[in-house]
TORPA-4810 file (N, C-alpha, C, O; in nm, 3 decimals):
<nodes>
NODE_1_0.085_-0.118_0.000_0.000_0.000_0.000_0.090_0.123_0.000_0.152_0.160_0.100_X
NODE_2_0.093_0.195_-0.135_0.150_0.329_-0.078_0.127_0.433_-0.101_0.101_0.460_-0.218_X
NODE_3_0.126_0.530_-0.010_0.090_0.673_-0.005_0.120_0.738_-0.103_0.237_0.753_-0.140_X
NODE_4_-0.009_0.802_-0.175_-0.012_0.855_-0.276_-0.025_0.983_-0.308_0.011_1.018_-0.420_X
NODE_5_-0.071_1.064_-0.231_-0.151_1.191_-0.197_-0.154_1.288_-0.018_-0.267_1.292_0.030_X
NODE_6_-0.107_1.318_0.017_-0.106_1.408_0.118_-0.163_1.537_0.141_-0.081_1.628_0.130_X
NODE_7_-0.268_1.568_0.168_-0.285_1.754_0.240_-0.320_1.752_0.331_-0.399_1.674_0.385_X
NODE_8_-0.244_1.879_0.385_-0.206_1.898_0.516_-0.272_2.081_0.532_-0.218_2.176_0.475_X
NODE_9_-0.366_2.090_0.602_-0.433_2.210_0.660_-0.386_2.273_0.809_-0.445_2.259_0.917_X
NODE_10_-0.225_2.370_0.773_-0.205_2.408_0.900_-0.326_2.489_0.969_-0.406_2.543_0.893_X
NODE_11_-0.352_2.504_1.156_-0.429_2.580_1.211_-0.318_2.670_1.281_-0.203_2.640_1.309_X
NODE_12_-0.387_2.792_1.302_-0.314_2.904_1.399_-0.359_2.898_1.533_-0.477_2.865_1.545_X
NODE_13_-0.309_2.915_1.612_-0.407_2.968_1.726_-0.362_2.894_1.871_-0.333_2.941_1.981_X
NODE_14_-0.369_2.767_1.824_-0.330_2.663_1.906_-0.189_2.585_1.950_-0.117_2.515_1.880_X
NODE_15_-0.177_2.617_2.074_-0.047_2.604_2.107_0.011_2.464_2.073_0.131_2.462_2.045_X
NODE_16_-0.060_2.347_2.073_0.001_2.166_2.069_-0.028_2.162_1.933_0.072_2.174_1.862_X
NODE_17_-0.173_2.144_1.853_-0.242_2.120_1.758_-0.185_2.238_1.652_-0.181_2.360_1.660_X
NODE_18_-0.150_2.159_1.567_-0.070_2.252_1.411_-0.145_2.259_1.258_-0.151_2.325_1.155_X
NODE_19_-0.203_2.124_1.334_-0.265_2.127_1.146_-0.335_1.992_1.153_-0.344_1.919_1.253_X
NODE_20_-0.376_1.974_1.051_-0.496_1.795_1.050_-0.448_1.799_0.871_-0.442_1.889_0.787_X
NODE_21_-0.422_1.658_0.869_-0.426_1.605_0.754_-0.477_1.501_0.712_-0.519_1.411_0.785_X
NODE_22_-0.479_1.499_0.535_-0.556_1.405_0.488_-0.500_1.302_0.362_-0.461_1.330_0.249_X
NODE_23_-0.513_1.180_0.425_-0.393_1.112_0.295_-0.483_0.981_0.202_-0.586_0.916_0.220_X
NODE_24_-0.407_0.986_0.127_-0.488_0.884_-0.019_-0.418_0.785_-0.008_-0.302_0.823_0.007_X
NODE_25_-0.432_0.624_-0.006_-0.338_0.536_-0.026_-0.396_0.482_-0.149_-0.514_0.450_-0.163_X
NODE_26_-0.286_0.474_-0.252_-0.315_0.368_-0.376_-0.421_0.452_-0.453_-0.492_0.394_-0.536_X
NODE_27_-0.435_0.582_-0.430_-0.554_0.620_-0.540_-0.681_0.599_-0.519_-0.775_0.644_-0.584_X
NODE_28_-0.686_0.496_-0.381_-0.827_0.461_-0.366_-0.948_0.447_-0.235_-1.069_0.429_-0.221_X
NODE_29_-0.810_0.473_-0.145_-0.868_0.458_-0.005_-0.817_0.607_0.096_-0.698_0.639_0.103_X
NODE_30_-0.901_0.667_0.151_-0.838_0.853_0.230_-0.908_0.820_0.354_-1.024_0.785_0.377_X
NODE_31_-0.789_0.845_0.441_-0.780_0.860_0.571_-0.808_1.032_0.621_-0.710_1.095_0.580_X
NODE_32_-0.889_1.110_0.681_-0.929_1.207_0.716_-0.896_1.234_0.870_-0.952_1.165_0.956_X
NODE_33_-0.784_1.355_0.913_-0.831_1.383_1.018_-0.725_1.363_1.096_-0.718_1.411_1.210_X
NODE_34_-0.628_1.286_1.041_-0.514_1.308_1.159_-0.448_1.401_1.203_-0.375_1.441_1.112_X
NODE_35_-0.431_1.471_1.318_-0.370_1.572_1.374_-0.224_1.588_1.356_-0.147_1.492_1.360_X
NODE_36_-0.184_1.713_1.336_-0.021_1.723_1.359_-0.015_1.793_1.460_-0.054_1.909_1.449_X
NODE_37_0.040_1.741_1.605_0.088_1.780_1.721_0.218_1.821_1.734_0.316_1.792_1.665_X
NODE_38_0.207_1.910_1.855_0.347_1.991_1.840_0.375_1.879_2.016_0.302_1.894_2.114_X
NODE_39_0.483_1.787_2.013_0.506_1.755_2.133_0.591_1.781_2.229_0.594_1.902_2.250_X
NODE_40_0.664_1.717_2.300_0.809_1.751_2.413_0.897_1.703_2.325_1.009_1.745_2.354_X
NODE_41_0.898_1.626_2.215_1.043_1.580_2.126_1.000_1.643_1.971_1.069_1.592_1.884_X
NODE_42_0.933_1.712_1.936_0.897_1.750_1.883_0.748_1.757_1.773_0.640_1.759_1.833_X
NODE_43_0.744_1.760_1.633_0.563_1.764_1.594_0.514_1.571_1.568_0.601_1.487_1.592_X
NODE_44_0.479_1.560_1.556_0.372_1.402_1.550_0.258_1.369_1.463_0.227_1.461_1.388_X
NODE_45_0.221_1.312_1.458_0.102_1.263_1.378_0.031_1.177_1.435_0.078_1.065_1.451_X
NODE_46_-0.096_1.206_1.478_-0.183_1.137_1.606_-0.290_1.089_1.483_-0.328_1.165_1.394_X
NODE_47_-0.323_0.976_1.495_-0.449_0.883_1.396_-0.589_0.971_1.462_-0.607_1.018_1.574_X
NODE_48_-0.671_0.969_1.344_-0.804_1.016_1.336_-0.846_0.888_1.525_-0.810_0.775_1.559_X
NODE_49_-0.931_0.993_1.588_-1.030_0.854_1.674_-1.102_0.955_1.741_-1.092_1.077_1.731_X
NODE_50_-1.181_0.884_1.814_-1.323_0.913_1.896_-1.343_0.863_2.017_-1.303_0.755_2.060_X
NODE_51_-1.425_0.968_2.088_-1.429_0.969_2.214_-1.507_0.856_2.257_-1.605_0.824_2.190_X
NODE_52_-1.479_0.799_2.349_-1.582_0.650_2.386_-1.621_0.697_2.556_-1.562_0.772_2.634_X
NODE_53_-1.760_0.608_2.572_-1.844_0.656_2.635_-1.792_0.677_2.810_-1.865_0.716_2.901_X
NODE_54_-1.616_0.630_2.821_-1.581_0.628_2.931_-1.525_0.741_2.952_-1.497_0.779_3.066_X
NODE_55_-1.496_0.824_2.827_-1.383_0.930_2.853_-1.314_0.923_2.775_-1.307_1.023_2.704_X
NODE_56_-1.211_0.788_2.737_-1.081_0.755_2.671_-1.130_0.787_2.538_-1.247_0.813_2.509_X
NODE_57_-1.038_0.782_2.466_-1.012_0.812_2.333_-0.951_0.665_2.261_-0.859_0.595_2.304_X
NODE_58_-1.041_0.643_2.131_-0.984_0.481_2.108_-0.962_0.554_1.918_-1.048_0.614_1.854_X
NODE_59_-0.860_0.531_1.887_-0.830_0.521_1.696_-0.928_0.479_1.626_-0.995_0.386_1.670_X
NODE_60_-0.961_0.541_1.497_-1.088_0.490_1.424_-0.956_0.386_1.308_-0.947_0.265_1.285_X
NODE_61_-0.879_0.497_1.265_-0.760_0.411_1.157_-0.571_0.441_1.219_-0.508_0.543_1.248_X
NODE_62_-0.541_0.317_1.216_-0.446_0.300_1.267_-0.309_0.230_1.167_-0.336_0.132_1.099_X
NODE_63_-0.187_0.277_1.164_-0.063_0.184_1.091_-0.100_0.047_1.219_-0.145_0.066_1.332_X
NODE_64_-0.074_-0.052_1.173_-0.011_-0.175_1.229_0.104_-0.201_1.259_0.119_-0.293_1.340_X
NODE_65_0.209_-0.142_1.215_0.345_-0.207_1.216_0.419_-0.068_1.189_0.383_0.019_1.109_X
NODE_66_0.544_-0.066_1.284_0.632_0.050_1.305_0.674_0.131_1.129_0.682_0.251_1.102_X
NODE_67_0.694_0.013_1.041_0.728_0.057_0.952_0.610_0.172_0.842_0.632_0.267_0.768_X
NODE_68_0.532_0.125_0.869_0.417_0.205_0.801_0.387_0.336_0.916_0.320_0.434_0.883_X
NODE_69_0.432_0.325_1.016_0.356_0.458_1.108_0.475_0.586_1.069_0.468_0.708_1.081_X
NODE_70_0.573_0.505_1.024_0.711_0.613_1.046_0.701_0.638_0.840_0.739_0.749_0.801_X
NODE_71_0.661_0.554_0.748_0.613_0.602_0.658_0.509_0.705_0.637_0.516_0.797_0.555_X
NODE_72_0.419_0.681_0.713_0.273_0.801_0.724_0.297_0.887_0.796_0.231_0.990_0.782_X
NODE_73_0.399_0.881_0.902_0.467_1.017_0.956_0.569_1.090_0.914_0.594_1.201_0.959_X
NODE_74_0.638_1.032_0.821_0.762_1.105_0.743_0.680_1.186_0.619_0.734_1.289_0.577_X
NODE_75_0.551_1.141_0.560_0.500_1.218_0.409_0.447_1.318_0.466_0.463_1.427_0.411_X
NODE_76_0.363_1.312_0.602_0.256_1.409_0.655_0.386_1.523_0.719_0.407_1.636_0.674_X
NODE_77_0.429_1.485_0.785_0.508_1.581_0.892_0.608_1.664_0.743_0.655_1.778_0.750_X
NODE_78_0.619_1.568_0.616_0.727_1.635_0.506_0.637_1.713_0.429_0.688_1.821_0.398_X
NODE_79_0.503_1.693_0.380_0.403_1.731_0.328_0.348_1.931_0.430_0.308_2.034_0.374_X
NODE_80_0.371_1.907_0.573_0.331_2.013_0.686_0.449_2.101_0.602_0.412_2.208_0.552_X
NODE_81_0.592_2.059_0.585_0.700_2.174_0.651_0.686_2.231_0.526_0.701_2.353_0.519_X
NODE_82_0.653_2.152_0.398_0.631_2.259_0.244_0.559_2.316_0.265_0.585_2.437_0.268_X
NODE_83_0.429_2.274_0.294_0.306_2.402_0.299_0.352_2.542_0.415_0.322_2.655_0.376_X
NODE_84_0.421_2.527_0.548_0.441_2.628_0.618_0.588_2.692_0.558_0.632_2.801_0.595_X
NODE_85_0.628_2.640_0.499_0.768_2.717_0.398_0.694_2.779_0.284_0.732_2.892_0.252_X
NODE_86_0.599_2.728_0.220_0.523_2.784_0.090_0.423_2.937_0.201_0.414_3.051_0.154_X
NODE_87_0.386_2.914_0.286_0.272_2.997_0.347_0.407_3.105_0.407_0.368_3.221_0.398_X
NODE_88_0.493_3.100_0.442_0.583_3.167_0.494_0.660_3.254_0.389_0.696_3.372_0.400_X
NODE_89_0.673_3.181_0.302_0.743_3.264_0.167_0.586_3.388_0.109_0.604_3.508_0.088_X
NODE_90_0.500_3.344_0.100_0.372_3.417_0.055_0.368_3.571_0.167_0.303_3.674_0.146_X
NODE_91_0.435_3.549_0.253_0.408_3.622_0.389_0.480_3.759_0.395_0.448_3.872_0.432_X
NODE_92_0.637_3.675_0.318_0.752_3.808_0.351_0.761_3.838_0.216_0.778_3.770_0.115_X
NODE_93_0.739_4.015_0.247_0.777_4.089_0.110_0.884_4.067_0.058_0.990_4.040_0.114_X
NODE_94_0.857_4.079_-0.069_0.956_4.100_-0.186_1.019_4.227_-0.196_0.948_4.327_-0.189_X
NODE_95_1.143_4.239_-0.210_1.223_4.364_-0.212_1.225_4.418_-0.384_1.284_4.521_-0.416_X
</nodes>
């Protein structure tokens, strides 16, 4: 399965929470909604999930295996730093 498609919607405002993204695998299947967190080692990629009736928070879509989480976190978190380098360049005048 591989990632085909990435956007990434930075937010302002919020000190942890940076942005939510949305990824395509294979052209045919989109995952909606995962957060980019700003953490203590630095930003992250937290899976889409929902609140359950105890309180906790349980994943709706999840990687299985280390190798795919650090794949879906290397496109999203690489996919974030273009768009805030592209939004940053739009920002500072031109001389």
């Amino acid at each position: 399965m591989e990632i085909t498609e990435v956007r990434v919607s930075p937010i302002e405002g919020d000190e942890k929470l940076k942005g939510f993204a949305t990824v395509i695998f294979d052209n045919e299947f989109v995952v909606r909604d995962l957060k980019i967190i700003s953490g203590q080692k630095g930003l992250f990629v937290a899976m889409p999930s929902r609140k359950m009736k105890d309180g906790s928070f349980k994943d709706v879509a999840h990687p299985l295996n280390n190798e795919m989480r650090q794949k879906l976190e290397t496109s999203v978190l690489g996919e974030y730093d273009k768009v805030m380098a592209q939004e940053q360049q739009e920002q500072t005048p031109e001389e």
